[in-house]
LUMKE-801771 format. One line per field, with one value per atom (N, C-alpha, C): residue number from 1; x, y, z; atom name. Coordinates in steps of 0.1 Angstrom, whole numbers, plus 2048, in hexadecimal, padded with zeros to 3 digits. Layout:
N
num	NUM,...
c1	X,...
c2	Y,...
c3	Z,...
atomo	CA,...
//
This chain:
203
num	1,1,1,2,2,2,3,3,3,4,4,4,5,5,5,6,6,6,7,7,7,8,8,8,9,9,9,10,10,10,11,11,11,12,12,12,13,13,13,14,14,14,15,15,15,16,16,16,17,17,17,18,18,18,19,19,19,20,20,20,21,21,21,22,22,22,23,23,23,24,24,24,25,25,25,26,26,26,27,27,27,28,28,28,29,29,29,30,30,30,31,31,31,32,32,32,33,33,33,34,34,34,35,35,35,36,36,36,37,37,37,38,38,38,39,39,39,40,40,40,41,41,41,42,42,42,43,43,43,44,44,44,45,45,45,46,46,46,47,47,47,48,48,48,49,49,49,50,50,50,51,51,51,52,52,52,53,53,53,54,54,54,55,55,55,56,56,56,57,57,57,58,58,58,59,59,59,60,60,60,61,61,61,62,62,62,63,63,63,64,64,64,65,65,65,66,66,66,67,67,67,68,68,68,69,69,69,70,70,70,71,71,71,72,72,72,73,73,73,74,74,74,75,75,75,76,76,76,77,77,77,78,78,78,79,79,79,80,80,80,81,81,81,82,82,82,83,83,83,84,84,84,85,85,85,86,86,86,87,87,87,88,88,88,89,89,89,90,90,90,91,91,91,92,92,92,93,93,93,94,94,94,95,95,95,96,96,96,97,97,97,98,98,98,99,99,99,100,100,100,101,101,101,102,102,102,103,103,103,104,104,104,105,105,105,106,106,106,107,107,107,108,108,108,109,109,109,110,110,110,111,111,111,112,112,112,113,113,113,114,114,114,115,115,115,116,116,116,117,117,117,118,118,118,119,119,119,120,120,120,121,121,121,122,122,122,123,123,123,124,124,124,125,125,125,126,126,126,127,127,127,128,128,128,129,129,129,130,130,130,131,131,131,132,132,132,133,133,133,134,134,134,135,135,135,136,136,136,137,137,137,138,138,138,139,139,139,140,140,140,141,141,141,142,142,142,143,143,143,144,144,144,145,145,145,146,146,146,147,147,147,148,148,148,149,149,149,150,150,150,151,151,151,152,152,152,153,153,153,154,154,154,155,155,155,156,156,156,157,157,157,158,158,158,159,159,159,160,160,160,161,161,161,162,162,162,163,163,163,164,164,164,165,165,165,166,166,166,167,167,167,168,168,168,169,169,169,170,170,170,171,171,171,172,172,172,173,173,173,174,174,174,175,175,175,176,176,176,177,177,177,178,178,178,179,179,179,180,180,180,181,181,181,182,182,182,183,183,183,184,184,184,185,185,185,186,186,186,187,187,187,188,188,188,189,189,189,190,190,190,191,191,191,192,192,192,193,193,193,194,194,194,195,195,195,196,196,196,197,197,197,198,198,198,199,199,199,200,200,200,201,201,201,202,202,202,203,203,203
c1	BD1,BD0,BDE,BE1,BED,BF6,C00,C07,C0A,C02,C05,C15,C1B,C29,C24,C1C,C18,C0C,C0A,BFD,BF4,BEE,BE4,BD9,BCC,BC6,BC1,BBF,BBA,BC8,BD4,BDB,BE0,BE5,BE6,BF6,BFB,C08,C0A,C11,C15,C22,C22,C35,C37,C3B,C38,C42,C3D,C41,C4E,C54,C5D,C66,C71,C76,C7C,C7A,C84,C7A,C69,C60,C58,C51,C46,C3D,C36,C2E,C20,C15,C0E,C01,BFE,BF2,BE2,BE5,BD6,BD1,BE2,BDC,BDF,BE7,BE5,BDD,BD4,BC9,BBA,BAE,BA3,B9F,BA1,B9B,BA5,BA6,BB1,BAF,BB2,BB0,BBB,BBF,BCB,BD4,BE1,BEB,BF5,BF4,BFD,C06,C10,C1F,C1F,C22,C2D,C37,C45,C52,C52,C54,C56,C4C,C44,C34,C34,C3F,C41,C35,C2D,C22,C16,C18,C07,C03,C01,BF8,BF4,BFB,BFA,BF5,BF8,BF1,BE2,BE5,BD7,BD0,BCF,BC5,BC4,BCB,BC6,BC0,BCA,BC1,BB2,BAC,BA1,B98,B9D,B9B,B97,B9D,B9E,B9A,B8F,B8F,B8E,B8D,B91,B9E,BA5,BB7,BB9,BC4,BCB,BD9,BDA,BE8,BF1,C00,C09,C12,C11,C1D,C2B,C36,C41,C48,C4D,C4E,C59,C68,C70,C73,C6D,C6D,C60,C5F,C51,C4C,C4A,C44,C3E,C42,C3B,C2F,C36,C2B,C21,C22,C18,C0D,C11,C0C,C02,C06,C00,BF2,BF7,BF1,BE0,BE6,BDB,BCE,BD4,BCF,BCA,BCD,BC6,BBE,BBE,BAF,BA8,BA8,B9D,B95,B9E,B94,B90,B92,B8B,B8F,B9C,BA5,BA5,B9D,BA1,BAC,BAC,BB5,BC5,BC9,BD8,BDB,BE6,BF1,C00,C04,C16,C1C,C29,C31,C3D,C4B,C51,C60,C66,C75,C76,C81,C86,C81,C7F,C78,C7C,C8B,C93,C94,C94,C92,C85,C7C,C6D,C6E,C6C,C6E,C71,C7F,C86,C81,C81,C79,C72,C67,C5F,C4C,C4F,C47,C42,C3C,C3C,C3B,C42,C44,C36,C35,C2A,C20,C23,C14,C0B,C19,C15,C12,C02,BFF,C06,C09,C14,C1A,C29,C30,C2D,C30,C2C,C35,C44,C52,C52,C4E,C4F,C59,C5E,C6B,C75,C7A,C7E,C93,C96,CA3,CAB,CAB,CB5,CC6,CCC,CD9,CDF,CE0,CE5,CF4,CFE,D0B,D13,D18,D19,D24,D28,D2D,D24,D18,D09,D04,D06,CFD,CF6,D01,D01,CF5,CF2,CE5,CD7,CD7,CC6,CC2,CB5,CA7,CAA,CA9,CA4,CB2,CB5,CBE,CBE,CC4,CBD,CBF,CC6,CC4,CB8,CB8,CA6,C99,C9D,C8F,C8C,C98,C93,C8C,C91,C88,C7B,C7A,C6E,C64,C6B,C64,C62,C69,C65,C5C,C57,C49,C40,C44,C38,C2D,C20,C1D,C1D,C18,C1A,C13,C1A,C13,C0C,C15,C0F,C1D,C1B,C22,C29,C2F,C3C,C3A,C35,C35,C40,C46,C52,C4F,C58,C54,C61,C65,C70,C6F,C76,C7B,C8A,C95,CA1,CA5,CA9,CA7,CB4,CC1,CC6,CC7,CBD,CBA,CAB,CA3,C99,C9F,CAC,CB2,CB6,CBE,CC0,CB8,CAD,C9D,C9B,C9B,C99,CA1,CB4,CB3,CB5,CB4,CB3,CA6,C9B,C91,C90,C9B,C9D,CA5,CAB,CBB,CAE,CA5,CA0,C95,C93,C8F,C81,C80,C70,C67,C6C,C67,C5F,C52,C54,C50,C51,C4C,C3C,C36,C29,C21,C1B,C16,C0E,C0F,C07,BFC,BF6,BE4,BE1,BDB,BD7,BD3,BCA,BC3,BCD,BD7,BDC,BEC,BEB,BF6,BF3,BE1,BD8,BDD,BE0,BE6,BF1,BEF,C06,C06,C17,C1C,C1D,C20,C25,C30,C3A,C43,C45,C3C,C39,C30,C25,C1A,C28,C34,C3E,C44,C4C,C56,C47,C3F,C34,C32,C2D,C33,C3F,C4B,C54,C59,C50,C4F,C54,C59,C66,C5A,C5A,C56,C57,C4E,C4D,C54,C5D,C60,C59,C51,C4A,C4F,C4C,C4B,C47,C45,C3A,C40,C41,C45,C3B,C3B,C31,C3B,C37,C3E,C36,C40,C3D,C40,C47,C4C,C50
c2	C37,C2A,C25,C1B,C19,C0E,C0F,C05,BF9,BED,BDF,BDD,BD6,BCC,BC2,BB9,BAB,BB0,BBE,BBB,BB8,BB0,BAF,BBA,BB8,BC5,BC2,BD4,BD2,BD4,BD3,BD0,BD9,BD8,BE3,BE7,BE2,BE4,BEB,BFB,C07,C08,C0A,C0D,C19,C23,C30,C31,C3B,C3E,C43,C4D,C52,C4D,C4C,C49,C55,C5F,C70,C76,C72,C7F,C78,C85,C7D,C76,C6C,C5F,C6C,C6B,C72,C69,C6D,C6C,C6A,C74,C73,C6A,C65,C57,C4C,C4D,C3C,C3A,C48,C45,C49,C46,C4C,C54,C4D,C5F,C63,C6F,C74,C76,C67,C66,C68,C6A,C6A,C60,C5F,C54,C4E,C40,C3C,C2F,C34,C2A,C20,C11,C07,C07,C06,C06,BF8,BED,BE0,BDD,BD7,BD1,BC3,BBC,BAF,BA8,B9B,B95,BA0,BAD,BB1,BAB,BA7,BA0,BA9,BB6,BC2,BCB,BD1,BDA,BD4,BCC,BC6,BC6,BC3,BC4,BD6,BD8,BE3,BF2,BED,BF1,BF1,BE3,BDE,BE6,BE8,BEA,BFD,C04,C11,C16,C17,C1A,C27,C2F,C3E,C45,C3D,C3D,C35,C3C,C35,C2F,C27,C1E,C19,C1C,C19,C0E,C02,BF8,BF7,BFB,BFA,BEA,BE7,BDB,BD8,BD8,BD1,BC2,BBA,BAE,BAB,BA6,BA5,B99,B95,B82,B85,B90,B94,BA2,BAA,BB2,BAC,BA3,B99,B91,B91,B8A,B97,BA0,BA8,BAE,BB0,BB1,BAA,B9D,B97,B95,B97,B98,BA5,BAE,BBF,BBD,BB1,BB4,BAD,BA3,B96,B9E,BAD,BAF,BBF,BBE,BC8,BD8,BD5,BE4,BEE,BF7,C02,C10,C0C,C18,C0F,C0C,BFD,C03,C07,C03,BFF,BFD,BF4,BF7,BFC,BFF,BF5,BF0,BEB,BF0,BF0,BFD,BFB,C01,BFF,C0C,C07,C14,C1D,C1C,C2B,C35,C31,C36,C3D,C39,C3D,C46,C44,C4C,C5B,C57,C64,C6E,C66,C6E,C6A,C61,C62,C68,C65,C6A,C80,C83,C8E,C94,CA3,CA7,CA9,CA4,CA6,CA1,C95,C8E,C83,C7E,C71,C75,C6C,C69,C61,C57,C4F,C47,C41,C3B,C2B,C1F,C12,C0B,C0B,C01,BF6,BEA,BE0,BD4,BD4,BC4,BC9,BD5,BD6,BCB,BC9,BC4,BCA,BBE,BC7,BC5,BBF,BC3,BC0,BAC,BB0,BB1,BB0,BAD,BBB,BC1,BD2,BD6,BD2,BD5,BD8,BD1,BD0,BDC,BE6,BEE,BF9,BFB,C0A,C0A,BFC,BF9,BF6,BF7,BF7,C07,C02,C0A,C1A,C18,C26,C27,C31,C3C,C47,C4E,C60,C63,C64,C6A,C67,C5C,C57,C5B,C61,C67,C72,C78,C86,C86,C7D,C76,C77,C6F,C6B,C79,C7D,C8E,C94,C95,C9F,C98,C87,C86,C85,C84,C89,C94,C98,C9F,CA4,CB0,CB3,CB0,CA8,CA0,C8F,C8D,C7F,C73,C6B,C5D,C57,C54,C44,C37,C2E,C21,C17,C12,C08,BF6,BF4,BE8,BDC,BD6,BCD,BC4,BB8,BAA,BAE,BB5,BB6,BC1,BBF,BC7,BD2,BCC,BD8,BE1,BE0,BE3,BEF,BEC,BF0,BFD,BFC,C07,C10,C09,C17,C1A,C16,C23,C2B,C25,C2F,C3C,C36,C42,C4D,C49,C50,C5B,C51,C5D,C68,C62,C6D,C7B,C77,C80,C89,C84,C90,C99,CA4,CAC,CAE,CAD,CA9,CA2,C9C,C8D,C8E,C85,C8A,C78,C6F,C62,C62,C5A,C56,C48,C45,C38,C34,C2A,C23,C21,C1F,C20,C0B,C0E,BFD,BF7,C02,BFA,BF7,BFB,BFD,BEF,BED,BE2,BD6,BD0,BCB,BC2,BCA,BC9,BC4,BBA,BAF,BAF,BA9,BA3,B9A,B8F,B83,B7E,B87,B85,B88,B90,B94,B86,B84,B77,B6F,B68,B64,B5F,B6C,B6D,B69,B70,B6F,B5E,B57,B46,B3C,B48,B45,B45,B52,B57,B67,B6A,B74,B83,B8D,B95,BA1,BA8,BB5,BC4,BC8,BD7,BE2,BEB,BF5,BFF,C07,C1D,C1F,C2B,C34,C49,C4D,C56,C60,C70,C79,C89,C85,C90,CA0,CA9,CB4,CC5,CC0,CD3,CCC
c3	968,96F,972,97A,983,974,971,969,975,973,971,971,979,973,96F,978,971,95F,95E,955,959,962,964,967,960,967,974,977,983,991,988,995,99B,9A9,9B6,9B0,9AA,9A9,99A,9A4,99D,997,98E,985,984,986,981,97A,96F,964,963,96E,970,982,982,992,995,98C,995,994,993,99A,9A2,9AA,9B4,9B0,9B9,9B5,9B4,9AC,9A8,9AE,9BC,9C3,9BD,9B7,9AC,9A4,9A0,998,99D,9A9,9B3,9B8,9B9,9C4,9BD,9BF,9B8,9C0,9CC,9D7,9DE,9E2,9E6,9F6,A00,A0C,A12,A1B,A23,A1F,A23,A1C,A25,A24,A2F,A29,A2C,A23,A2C,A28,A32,A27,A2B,A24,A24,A1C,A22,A27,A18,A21,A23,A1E,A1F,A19,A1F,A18,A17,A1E,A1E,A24,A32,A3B,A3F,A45,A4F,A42,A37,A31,A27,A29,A22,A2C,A36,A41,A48,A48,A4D,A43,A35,A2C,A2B,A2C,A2E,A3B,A44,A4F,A4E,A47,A46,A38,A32,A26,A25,A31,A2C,A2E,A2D,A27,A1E,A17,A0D,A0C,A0C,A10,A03,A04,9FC,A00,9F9,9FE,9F8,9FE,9F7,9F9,9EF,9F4,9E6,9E6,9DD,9D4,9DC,9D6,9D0,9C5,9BD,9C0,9C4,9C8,9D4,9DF,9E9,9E5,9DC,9D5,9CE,9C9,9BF,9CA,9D3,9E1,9E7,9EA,9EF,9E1,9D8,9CB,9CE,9CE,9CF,9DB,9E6,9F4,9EF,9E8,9EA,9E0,9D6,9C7,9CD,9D5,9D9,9E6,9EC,9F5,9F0,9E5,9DD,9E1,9E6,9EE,9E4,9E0,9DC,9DC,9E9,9F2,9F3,9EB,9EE,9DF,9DF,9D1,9DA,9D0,9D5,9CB,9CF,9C5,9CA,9BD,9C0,9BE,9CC,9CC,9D6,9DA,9E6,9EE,9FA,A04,A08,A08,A0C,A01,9F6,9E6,9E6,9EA,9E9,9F6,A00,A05,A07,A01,A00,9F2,9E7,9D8,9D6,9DC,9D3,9D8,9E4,9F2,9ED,9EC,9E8,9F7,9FA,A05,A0E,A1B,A20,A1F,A18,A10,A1B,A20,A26,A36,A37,A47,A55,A50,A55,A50,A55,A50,A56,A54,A5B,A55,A5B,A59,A65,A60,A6A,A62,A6D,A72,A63,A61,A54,A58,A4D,A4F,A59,A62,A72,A6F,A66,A5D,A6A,A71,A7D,A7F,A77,A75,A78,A7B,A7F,A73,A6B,A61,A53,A56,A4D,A50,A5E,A64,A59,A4F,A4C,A40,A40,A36,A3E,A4A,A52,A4C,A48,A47,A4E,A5D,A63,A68,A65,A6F,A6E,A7A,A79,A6B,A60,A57,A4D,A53,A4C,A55,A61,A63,A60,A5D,A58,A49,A3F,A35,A38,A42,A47,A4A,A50,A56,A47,A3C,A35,A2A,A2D,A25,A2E,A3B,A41,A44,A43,A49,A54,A5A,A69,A6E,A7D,A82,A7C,A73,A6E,A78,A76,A7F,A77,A81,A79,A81,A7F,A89,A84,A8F,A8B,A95,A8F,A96,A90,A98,A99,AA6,AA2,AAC,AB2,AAB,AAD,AB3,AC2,ACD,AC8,AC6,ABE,AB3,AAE,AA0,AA9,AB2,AB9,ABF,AC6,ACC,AC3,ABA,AAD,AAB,AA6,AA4,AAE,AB8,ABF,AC6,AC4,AC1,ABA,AAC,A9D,AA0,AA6,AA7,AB1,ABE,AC9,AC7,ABA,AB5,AAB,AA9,A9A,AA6,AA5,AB0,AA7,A9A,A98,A95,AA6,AA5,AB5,AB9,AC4,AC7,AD0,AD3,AD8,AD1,AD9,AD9,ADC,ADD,ACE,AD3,AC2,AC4,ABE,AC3,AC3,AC9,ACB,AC1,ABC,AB0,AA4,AA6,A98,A9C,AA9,AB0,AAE,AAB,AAB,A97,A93,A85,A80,A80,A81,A72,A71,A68,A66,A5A,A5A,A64,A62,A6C,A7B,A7B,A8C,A90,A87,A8E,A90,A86,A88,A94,A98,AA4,AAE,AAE,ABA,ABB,AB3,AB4,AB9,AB9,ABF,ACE,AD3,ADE,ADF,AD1,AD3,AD0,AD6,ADD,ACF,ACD,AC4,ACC,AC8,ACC,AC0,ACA,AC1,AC3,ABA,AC1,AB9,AB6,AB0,AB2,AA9,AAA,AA1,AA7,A9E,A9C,A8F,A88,A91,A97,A9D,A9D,A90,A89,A7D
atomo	N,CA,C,N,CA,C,N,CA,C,N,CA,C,N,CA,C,N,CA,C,N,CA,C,N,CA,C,N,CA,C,N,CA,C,N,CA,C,N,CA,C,N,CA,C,N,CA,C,N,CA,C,N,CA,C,N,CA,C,N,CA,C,N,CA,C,N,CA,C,N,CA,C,N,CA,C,N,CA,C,N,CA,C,N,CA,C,N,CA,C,N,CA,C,N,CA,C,N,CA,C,N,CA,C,N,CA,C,N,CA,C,N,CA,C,N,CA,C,N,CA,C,N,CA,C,N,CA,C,N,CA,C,N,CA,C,N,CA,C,N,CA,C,N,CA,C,N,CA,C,N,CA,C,N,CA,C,N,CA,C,N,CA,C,N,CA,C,N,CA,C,N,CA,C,N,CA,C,N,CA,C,N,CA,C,N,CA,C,N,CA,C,N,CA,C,N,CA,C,N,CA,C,N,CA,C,N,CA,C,N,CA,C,N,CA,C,N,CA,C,N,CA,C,N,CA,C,N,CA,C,N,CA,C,N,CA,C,N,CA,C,N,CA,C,N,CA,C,N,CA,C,N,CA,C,N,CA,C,N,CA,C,N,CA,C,N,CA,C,N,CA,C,N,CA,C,N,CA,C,N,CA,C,N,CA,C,N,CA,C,N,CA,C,N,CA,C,N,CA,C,N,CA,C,N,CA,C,N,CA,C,N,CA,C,N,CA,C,N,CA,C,N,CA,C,N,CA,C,N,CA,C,N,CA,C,N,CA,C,N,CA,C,N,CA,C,N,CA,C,N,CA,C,N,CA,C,N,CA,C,N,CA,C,N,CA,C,N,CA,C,N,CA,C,N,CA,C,N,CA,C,N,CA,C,N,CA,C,N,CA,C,N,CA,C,N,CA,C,N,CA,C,N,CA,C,N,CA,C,N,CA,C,N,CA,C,N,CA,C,N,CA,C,N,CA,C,N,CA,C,N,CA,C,N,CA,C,N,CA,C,N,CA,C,N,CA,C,N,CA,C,N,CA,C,N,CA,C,N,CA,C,N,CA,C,N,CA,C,N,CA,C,N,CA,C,N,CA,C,N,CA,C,N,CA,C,N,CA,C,N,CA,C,N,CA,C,N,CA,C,N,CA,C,N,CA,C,N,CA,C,N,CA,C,N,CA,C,N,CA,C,N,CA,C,N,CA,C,N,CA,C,N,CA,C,N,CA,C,N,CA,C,N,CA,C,N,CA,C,N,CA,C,N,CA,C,N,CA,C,N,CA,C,N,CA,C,N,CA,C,N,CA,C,N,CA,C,N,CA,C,N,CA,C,N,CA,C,N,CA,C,N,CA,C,N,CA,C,N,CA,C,N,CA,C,N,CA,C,N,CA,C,N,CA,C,N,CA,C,N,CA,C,N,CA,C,N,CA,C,N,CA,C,N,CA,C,N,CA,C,N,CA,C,N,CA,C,N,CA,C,N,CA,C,N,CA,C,N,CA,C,N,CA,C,N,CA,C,N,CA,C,N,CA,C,N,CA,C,N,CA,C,N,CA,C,N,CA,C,N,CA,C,N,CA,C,N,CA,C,N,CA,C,N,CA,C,N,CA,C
//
């Protein structure tokens, strides 16, 4: 069963025993459905619901600050998410070790820190050398969806994912666009406009 931070039983949030081996699927999950990461779940508005929405996937929330994990925690026991654990770490860390090769369906990094200061750059989330991360927990043929407000931070993804050759661009599926964040419903109040892509892992 999953180790509790808060103790409490019952809770979605996983500690694992070890941080230098792989996260052990078998026991984060009871059934062993397809698996789909967001890096940076923020409140869980978007993985709680679409969790909800997909119960024959299983979804992992990465999410470093614990007050936002403890949030999501709760939105996934009140709606009785089976398929939802969260672990708390940083996403690039997970990603890279802790992701077991080939495991994951898709990736779902939305509005992650756009680091806008250009001396801050060398600490944003995605850059080519993070997609290739990305490619080797992905399965073949599984997706990466991104999503940002910060139109320069928008271009660098894209083209981090033009430089990795196994990568190929495709659209996002509607139903799955249909699915916001706290911070996207946000900017969308403001007037300020969502930039997406979507990319599918291809060798």
């Amino acid at each position: 069963m999953p180790i509790s931070i808060s103790g409490a039983e019952g809770s979605l949030i996983y500690r694992p025993a070890t941080i230098v081996e792989k996260l052990p699927r078998s026991e984060l999950f009871p059934v062993p459905h397809p698996l789909e990461v967001e890096l940076g779940a923020g409140d869980g508005s978007f993985l709680a619901a679409y969790a909800q929405a997909h119960p024959e996937t299983n979804f992992l929330g990465v999410e470093r600050l614990l007050g936002r994990l403890r949030k999501i925690d709760r939105k996934g026991r009140r709606a009785g998410l089976r398929n939802l654990r969260l672990v708390r770490m940083e996403a690039s860390y997970v990603a890279q070790y802790l992701l077991p090769k080939e495991s994951v369906q898709s990736f779902h990094i939305y509005f992650p820190d756009p680091w806008p200061k250009r001396r801050h750059w060398k600490n944003r989330l995605i850059t080519e050398n993070f997609t290739e991360i990305l490619r080797a927990a992905l399965v073949f043929g599984g997706a990466v969806y991104v999503r940002t407000d910060n139109r320069e931070y928008f271009a660098q993804m894209v083209e981090s994912f033009r430089l990795n050759s196994n990568f190929l661009k495709m659209e996002t599926p509607k139903e799955l666009l249909a699915f916001t964040t706290d911070f996207e419903r946000g900017f969308q109040s403001q007037g300020v406009p969502t930039l997406e892509a979507a990319y599918r892992r291809s060798r």
